[in-house]
N, C-alpha and C positions, 0 to 999 in steps of 0.2 A: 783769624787766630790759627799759629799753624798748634798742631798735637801730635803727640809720637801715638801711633795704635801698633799694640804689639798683636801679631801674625803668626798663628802654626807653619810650620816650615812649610807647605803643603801652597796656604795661601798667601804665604812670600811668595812660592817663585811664581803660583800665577799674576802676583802683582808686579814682578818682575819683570816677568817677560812682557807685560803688556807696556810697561815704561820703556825698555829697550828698543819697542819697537817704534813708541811716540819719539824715540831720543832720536832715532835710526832715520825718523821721518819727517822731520821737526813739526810734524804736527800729529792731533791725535790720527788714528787710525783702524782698522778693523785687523785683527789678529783670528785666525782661523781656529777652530774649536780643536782639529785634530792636531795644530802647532802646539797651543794652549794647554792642551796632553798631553804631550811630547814634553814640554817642561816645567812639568809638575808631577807625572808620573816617571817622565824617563823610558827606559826599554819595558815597563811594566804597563806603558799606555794602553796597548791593546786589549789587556783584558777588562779598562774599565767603559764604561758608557755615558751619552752625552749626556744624561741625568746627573752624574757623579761629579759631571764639572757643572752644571749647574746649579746643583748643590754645594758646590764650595764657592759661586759665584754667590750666591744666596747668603751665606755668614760672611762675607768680605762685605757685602751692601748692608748687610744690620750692621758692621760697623763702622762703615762711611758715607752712610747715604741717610740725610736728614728722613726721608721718606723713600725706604726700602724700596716700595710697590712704585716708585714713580721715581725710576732712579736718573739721579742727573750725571752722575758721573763714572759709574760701571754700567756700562748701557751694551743692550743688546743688537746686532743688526742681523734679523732673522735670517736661517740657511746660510751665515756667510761667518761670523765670528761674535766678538768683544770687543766692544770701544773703550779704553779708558782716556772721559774727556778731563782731562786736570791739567791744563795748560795755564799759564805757564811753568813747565815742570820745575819742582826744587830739586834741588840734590840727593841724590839716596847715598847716604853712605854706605861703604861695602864693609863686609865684617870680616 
């Protein structure tokens, strides 16, 4: 069953860019934490820390992850980035 979940702008483009990169890839992939900032902060990334994206990694999993703490499809791969596995990708329309 597919479902629209509406997204702070914030946690748009981090789901963005994680799609872009699966698109880029044609499969999922590991997206780098400091990329991951870069497009979601912008030229403002630096001032924030990897807490701050794990914390908006955190509200994106309570709203797509049947089970938050044991997530199967915003996944972590320690020291390296973010997987997001949702293959095979649908279409995101652009606004």
């Amino acid at each position: 069953v597919s479902e629209v979940i509406p997204l702070p702008p914030r946690e748009d483009r981090l789901v963005r860019c994680l799609w872009a990169h699966n698109e880029e890839h044609h499969t999922p992939s590991v997206v780098s934490a400091s990329e991951l900032m870069q497009a979601v902060w912008g030229t403002e990334a630096s001032t924030y820390a990897s807490q701050d994206l794990h914390k908006l990694v955190s509200f994106i999993r309570e709203k797509i992850e049947i089970d938050p703490e044991k997530p199967r499809f915003l996944q972590n791969d320690r020291g390296k980035g973010y997987i997001l596995d949702a293959f095979p990708l649908p279409e995101i329309k652009e606004e």
